[in-house]
C-alpha positions in Angstrom: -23.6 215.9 -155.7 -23.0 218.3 -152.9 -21.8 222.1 -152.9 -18.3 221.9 -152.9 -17.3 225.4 -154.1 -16.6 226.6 -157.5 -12.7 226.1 -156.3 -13.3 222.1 -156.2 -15.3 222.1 -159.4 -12.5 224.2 -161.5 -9.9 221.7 -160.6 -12.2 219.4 -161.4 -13.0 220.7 -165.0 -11.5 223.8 -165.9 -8.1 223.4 -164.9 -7.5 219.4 -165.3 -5.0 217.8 -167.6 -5.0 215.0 -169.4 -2.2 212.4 -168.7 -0.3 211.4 -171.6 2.4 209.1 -171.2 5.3 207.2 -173.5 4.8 204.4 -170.6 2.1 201.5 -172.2 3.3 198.5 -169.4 0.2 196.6 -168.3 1.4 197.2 -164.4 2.5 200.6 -164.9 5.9 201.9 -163.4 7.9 204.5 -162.4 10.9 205.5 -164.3 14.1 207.6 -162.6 16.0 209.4 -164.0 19.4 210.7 -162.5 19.9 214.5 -163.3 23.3 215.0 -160.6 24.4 213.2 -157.9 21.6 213.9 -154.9 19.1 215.3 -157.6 16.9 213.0 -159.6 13.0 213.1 -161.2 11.0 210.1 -161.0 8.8 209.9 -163.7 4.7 208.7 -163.5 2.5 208.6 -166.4 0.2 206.2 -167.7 -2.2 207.1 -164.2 0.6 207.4 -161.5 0.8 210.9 -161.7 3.0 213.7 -162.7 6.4 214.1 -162.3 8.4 214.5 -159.0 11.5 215.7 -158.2 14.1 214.7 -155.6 16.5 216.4 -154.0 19.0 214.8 -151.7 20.1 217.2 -148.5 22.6 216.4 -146.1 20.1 215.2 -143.9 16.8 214.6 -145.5 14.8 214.5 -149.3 12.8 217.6 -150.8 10.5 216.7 -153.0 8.8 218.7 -156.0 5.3 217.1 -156.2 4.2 213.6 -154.5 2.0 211.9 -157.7 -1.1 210.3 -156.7 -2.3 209.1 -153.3 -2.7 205.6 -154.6 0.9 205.5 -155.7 2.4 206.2 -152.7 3.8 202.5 -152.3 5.7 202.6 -155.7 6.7 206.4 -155.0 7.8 205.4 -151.2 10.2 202.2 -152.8 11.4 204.6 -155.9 12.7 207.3 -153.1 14.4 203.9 -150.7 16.6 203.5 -154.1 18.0 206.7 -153.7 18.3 207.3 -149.8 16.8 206.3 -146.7 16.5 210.0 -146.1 13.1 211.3 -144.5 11.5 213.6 -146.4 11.6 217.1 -144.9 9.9 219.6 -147.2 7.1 218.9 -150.4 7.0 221.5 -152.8 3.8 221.4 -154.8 4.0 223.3 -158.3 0.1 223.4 -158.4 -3.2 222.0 -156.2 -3.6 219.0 -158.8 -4.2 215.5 -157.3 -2.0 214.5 -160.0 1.0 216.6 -158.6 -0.3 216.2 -154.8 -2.7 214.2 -153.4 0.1 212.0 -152.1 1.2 214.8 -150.1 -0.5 213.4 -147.0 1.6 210.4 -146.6 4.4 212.7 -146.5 2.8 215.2 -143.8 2.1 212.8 -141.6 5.3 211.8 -141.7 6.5 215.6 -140.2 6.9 216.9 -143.7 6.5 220.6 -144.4 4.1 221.7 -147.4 5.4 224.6 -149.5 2.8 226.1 -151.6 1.7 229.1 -153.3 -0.6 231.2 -151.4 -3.9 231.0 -153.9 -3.3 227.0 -153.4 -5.5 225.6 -151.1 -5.3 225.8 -147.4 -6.4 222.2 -146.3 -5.5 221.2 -142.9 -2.3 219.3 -143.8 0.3 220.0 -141.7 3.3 222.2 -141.1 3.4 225.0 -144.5 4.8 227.6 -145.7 3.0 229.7 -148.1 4.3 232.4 -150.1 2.8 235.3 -152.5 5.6 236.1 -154.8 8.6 234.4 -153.8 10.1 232.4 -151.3 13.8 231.1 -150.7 14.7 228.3 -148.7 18.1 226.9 -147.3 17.9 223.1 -146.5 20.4 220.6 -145.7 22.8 222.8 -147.4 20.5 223.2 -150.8 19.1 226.4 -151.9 15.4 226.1 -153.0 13.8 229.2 -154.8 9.9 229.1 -155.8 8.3 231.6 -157.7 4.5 232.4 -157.8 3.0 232.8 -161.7 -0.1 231.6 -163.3 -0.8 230.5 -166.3 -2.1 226.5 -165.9 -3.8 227.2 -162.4 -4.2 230.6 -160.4 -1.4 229.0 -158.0 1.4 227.6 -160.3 4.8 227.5 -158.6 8.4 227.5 -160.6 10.4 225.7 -158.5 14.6 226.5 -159.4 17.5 224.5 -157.7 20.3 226.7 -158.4 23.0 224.1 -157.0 21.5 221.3 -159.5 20.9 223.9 -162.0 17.4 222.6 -162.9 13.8 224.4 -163.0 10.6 222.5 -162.3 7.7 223.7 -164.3 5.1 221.6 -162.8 1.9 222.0 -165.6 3.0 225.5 -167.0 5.1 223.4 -169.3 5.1 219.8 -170.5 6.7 217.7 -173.4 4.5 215.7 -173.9 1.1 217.5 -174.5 -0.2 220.7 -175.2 -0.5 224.3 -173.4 -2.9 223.9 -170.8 -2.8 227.6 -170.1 -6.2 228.3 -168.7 -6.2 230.4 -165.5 -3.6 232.5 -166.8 -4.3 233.0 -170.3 -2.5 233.8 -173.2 -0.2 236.5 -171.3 0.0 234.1 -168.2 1.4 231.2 -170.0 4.4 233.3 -172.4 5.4 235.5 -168.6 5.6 231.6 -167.0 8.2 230.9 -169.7 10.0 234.1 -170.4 10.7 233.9 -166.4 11.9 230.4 -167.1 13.9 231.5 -169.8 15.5 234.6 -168.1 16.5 231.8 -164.7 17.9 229.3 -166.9 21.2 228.9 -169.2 22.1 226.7 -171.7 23.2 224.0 -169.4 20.2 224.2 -167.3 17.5 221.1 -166.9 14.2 222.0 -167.6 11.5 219.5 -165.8 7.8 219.6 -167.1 4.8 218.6 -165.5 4.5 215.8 -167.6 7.0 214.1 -170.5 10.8 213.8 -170.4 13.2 216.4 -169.0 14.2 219.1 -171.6 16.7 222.2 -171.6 16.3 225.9 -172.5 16.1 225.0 -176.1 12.8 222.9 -175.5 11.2 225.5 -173.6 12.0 228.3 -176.9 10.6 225.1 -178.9 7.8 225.4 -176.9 7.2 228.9 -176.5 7.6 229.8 -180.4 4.8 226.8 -181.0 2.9 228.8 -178.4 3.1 231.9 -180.0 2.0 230.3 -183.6 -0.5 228.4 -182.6 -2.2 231.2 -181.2 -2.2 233.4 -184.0 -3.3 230.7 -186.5 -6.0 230.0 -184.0 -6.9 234.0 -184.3 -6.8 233.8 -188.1 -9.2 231.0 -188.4 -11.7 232.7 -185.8 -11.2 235.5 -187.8 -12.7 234.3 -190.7 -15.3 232.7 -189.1 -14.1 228.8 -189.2 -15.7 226.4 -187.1 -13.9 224.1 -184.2 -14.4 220.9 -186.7 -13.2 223.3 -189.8 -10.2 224.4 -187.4 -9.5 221.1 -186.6 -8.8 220.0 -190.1 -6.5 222.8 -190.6 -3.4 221.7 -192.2 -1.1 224.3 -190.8 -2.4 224.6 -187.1 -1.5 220.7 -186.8 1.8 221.0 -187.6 2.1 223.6 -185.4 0.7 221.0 -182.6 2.9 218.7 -183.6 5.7 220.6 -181.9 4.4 220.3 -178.5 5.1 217.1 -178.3 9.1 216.9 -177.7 9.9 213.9 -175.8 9.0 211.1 -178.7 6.0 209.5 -176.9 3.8 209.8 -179.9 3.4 212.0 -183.4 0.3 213.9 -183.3 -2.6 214.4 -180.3 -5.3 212.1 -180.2 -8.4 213.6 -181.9 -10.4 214.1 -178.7 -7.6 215.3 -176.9 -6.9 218.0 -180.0 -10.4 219.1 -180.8 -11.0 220.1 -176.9 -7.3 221.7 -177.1 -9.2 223.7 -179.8 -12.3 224.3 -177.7 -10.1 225.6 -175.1 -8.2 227.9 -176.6 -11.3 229.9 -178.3 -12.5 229.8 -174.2 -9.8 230.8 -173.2 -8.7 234.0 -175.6 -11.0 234.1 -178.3 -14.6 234.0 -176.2 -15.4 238.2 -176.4 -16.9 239.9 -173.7 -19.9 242.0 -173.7 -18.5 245.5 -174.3 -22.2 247.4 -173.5 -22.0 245.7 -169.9 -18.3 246.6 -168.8 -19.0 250.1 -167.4 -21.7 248.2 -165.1 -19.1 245.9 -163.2 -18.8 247.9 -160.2 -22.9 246.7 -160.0 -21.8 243.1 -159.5 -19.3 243.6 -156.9 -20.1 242.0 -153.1 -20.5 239.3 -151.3 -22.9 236.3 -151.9 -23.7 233.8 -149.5 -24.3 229.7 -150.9 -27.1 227.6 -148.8 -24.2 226.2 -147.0 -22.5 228.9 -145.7 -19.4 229.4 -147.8 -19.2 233.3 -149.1 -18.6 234.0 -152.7 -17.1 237.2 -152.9 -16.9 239.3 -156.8 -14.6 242.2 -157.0 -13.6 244.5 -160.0 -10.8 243.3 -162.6 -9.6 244.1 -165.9 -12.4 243.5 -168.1 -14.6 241.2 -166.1 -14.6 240.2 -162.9 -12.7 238.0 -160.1 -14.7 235.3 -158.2 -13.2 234.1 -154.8 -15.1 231.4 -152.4 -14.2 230.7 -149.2 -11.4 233.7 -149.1 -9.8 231.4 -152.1 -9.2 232.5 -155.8 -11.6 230.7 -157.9 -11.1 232.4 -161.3 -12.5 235.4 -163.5 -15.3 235.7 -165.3 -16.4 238.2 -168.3 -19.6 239.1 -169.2 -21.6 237.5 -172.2 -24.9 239.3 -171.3 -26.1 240.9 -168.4 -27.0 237.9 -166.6 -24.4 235.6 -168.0 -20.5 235.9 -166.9 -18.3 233.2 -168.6 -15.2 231.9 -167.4 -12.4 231.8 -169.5 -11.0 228.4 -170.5 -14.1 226.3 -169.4 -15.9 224.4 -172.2 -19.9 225.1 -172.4 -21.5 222.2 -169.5 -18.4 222.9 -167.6 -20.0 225.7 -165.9 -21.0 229.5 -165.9 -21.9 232.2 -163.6 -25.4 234.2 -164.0 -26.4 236.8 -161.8 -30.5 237.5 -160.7 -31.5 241.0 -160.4 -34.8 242.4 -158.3 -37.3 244.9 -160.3 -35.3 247.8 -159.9 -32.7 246.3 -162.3 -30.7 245.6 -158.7 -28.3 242.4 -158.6 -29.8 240.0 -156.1 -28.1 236.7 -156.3 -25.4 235.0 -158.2 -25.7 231.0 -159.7 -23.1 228.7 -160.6 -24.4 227.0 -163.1 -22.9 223.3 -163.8 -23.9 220.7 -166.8 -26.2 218.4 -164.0 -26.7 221.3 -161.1 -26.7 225.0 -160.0 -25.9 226.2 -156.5 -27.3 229.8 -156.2 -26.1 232.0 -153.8 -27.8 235.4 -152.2 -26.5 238.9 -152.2 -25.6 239.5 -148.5 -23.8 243.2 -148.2 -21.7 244.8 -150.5 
């Protein structure tokens, strides 16, 4: 395995989710469904991909998300049923292959990417990137996209004010649980409460993954939230164990209530222990207390055998890795040596640090289940 970067590995590991779907055909297919006239979501599942959304303009399609590059064929004759319109403009609610790698089949095509600026910046074409927030008039239709975090560092809400309907990409799904791990706890309740605060009764609520909802599913789903997380706290509290957790009565019923659009009754076992395993990674992993005053020691620029710079820089109680000028994630300190990043399962990967004798840090080391990638200190 080559040294991608620690961006390549956390989509890889840290910030994947599992695709759940109410769909069990042998040849899988893609379901539409008609929200107005000229706006419609096409459904994937079952290994299609996510989600996408289509928006008719008076002269071309917008899309929210592409699925997978190897259903481009089934997504190309899905979108011929609507219009022969070419697409103009992808939206991608995260950097997920899922959600986007059949963006390329679009961009070759003249299409122009719009994407969060921590998303990656990939030679594909004509895009617009945007830091907080970016409005866009096409064909007549009003697109607003919103930068949050909460499932990736460079999650999108995408809101169609004429259609009256909000696309969530993996910040939200009906079908599965939170997968809230680059933005934490406080992440994932700021992605909904801005969801909320766009959206009225009447509005149409896309997730990632699962059936479309409304504002009501979204409260469903953010009270859940809010319980599971302080059951989860109660239990760590009293020292219970992953496999005592997952026994727990009470926190699977609460889990139960994720899953809103009827494809199943409970999470599959693996799928709900890890679920487990993630959230004590994500909010309930406690950093080393004697080492945050000595942050500001960790701080510069490292350098990998290939090249690509890993920069560290001060944050709130740990610190924030970037590689390659791109936001990778943060880290807090388990030991001196040892930074751990929230929402990663042990094997998945960790940062240590390598220090000279004068107690001086050297070097920083990804450190992955099969391979580390060290990197040296090369200015401050």
């Amino acid at each position: 395995m080559t040294r991608n970067g620690l961006a390549l590995l956390a989509a890889a590991f840290l910030l994947s989710t599992p695709i759940i779907s109410a769909d069990t055909e042998s040849e899988p297919q893609i379901r539409h469904h008609k929200i107005a006239e000229g706006f419609h979501v096409l459904y994937g599942g079952n290994g299609l991909g996510a989600s996408v959304g289509v928006i008719e303009t008076s002269d071309s399609l917008v899309l929210v998300d592409t699925m997978r590059d190897r259903t481009t064929a089934k997504l190309a004759a899905a979108l011929q049923e609507i219009s022969d319109k070419p697409v103009s403009h992808v939206f991608n609610t995260h950097r997920h292959e899922d959600h986007t790698s059949g963006n390329s089949a679009f961009v070759e095509q003249g299409a122009i990417l719009v994407r969060q600026a921590n998303g990656p910046d990939a030679d594909e074409g004509s895009q617009i990137r945007f830091d907080e927030k970016v409005i866009l008039n096409v064909g007549g239709v009003r697109f607003e996209a919103y930068a949050v975090q909460s499932h990736t560092p460079e999650d999108a809400l995408i809101r169609v004010p004429a259609a009256n309907v909000i696309f969530l990409g993996d910040t939200f799904t009906t079908n599965w649980h939170p997968t809230f791990y680059s933005g934490g706890e406080a992440g994932q309740l700021a992605v909904i409460e801005r969801a909320l605060a766009l959206a009225d009764d009447k509005t149409v609520i896309v997730p990632g993954h699962g059936n479309v909802t409304n504002r009501q599913g979204v409260i469903v789903y953010r009270d859940a939230f809010r319980d599971w997380m302080d059951r989860m706290r109660e239990l760590a509290s009293a020292g219970w164990t992953p496999d005592q957790m997952a026994a727990d009565a009470e926190l699977k019923a609460i889990s139960k209530r994720f899953l809103q659009d009827g494809s199943r009754d409970e999470m599959r076992p693996a799928g709900y222990r890890r679920f487990i395993k993630r959230t004590i990674s994500t909010e309930l992993t406690t950093a080393n207390e004697s080492v945050l005053p000595h942050l500001g020691e960790y701080v510069g620029t490292y350098r990998y055998a290939d090249g690509m710079l890993l920069r560290v820089e001060l944050a709130e109680g740990g610190l924030t890795i970037f590689e390659g000028g791109q936001l990778s994630g943060h880290v807090i300190p388990l030991s001196k040596d040892k930074f751990h990043f929230p929402g990663r399962l042990e094997g998945e990967g960790h940062l240590t640090f390598q220090f000279d004798g004068g107690g001086n840090v050297t070097g920083a080391t990804y450190v992955g289940e099969d391979q580390s990638w060290p990197a040296a200190r090369v200015r401050d």
